[in-house]
C-alpha positions as CSV (number, residue, x, y, z in Angstrom):
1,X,94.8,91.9,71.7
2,X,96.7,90.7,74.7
3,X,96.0,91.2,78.6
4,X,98.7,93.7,79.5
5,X,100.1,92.4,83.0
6,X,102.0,95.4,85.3
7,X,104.3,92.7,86.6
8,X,105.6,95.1,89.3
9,X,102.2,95.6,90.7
10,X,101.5,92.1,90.3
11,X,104.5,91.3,92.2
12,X,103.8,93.9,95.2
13,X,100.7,92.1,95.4
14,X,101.9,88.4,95.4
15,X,104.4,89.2,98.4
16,X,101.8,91.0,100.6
17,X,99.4,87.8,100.0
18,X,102.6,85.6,100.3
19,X,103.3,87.3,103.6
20,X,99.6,87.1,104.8
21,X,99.8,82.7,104.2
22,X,102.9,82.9,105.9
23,X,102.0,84.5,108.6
24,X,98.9,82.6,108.8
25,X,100.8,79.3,107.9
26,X,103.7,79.8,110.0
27,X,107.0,79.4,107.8
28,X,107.6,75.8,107.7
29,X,103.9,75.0,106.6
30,X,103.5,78.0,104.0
31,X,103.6,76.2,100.9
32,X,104.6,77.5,97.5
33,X,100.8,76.0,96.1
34,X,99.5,77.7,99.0
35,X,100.8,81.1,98.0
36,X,100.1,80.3,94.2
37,X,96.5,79.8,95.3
38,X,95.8,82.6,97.6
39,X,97.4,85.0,94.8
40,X,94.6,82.9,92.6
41,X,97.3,82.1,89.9
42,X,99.4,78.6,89.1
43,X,102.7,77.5,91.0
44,X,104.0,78.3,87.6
45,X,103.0,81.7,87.0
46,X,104.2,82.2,90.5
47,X,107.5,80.9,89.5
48,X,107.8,83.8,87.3
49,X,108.0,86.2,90.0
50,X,110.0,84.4,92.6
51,X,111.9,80.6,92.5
52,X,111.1,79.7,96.0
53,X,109.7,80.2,99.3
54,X,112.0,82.0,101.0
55,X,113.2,84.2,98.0
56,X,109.4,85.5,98.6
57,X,109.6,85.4,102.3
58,X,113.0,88.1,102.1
59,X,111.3,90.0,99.5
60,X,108.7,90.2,101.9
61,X,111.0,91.7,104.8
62,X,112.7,93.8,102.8
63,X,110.0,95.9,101.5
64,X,109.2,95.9,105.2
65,X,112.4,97.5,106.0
66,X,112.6,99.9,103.0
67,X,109.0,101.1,103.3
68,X,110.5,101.8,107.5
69,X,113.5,103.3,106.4
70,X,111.4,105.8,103.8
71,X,109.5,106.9,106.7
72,X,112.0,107.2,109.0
73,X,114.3,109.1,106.7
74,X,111.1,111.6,106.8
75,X,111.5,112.3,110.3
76,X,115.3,112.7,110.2
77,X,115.1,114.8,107.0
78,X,112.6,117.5,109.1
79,X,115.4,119.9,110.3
80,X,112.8,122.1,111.5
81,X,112.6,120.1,114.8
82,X,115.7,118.8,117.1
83,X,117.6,116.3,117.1
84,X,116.7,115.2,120.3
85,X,112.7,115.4,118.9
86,X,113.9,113.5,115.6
87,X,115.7,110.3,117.5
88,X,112.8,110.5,119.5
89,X,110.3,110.1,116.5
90,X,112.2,107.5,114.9
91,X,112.2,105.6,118.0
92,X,108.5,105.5,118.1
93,X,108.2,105.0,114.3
94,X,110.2,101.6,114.7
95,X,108.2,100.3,118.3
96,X,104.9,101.4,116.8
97,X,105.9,99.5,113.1
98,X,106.8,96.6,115.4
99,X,103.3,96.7,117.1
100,X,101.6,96.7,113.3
101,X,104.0,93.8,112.2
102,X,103.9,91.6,115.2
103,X,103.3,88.5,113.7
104,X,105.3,89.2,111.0
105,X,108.2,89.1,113.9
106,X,106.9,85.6,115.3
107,X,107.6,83.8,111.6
108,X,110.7,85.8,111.3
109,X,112.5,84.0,114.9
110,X,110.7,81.0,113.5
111,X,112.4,81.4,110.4
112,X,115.9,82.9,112.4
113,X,115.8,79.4,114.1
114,X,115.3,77.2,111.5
115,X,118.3,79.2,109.8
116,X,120.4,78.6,113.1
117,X,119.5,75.0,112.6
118,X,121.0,74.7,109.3
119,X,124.1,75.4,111.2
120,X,124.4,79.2,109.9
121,X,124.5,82.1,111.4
122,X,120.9,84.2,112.0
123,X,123.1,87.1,112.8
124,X,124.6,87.7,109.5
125,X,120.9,87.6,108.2
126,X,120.0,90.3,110.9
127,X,122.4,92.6,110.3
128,X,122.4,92.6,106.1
129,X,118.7,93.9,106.7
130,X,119.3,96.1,109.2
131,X,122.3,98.3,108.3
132,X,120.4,100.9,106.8
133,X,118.8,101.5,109.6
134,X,121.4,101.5,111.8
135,X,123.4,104.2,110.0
136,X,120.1,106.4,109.9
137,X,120.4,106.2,113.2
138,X,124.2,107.0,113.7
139,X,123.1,110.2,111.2
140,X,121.3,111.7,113.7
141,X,123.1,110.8,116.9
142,X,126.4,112.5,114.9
143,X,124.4,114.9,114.0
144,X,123.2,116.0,117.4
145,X,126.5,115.8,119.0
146,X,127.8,118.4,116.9
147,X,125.0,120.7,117.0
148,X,125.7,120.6,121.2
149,X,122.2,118.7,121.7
150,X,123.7,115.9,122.8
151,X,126.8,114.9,125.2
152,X,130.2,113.9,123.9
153,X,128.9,110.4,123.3
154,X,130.3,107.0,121.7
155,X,128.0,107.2,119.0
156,X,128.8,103.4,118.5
157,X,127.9,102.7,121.9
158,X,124.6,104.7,122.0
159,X,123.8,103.1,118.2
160,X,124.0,99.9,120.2
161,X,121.7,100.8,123.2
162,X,118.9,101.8,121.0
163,X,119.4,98.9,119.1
164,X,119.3,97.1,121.8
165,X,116.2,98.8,123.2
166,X,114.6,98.3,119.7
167,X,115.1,94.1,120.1
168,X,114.1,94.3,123.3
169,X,110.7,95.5,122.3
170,X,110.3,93.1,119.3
171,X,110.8,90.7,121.7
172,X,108.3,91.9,124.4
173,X,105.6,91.9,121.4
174,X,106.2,89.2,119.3
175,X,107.2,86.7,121.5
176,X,106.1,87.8,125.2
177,X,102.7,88.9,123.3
178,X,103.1,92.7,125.4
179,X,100.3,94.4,124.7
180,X,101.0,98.0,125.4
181,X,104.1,99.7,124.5
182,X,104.2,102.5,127.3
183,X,107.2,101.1,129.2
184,X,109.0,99.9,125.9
185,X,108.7,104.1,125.1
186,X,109.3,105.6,128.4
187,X,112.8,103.6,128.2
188,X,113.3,104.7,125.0
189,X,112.7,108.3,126.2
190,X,115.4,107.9,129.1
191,X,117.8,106.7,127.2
192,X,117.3,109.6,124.5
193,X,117.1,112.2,127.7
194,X,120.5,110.2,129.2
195,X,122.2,111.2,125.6
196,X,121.1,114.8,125.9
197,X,122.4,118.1,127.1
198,X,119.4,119.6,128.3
C-alpha cells in the first residue's frame, strides 16, 4: 500500500521553509536546489508544487497577507467595541505583524528592486497584494463616519494616511533596523484621535 501524501500540508510546509532560505539566502541567492534540499525532497518533487522561485516566493507573501487580513477582519468584525478602538487594533495588528516579519520585508524591497530593474513597475505588485487590506480598512473608517465616531472625513484621504503611516513603519524596521515601535504607534494613535469626534 502506497504513502498517502496531504499535498496541501505538504505545500504549507514547503513555502514556510522556502521562505526561511529566502530569507536566509536573500532573494537572488535562494536557489530552487536550495529550497528542494531544506524541504529534504528533489528539485523535481518540488516542481510539483511550484515551477519556480518566485511562484514560491508570492505564494509565500500571500499567505502572509491572508493569514493578516483573517486576523484583522477579527478585530473589525468585534462590534462590541468602537470604531475608533477597532482602527486602532488593526493598526497595531499590522506594525506589530511587521515587527514579526521584518526580514521577510528586507527580501521583499530586495525583490521590489530587482522587479524595478526589469523595467516594471513594483507598484502594480504592491497594490494587487494589498487591496484587501486597504478596503478593510475603508470598512471601518465608512463605518465610523456614519455611526458619528468619526469627523466628516475623505475616507480616501485618511485610507491613504494610514497607509502611508503603515510604509513608513515597514520602512523604519526593515530597512532603518528600528527597534521599538512606540513612536511608529503613538503616530498611529494621533492620526486615529485627528479622525475622531471625541
Amino acid at each position: 500500500m502506497g504513502i498517502v501524501v496531504d499535498h496541501e500540508q505538504r505545500k504549507t510546509v514547503i513555502l514556510k521553509k522556502a521562505l526561511d532560505v529566502i530569507i536566509e539566502e536573500g532573494y537572488e541567492d535562494a536557489t530552487f536546489q536550495k529550497i528542494a534540499d531544506r524541504c529534504g525532497i528533489t528539485r523535481t518533487t518540488l516542481y510539483i508544487y511550484f515551477k519556480n522561485k518566485r511562484e514560491i516566493f508570492l505564494w509565500s507573501i500571500k499567505q502572509l497577507t491572508e493569514g493578516l487580513e483573517i486576523a484583522l477582519q477579527d478585530i473589525i468584525g468585534d462590534t462590541s467595541r468602537s470604531c475608533k478602538e477597532r482602527l486602532l487594533a488593526v493598526l497595531e495588528g499590522i506594525v506589530h505583524g511587521c515587527i514579526e516579519n521584518r526580514q521577510l520585508f528586507q527580501v521583499i524591497l530586495a525583490y521590489l528592486i530587482q522587479v524595478q530593474k526589469t523595467g516594471k513597475n513594483p507598484g502594480d505588485r504592491v497594490r494587487r497584494r494589498i487591496v484587501r487590506l486597504r478596503h478593510l480598512l475603508s470598512t471601518l473608517l465608512i463605518e465610523g463616519k456614519k455611526k458619528g465616531e468619526f469627523k466628516s472625513i475623505n475616507v480616501k484621504a485618511a485610507n491613504e494616511m494610514f497607509y502611508s503611516l503603515i510604509e513608513s513603519a515597514i520602512f523604519r524596521l526593515a530597512i532603518l533596523d528600528q527597534k521599538t515601535v512606540d513612536e511608529m504607534l503613538s503616530s498611529l494613535q494621533l492620526a486615529v484621535e485627528g479622525i475622531s469626534k471625541e
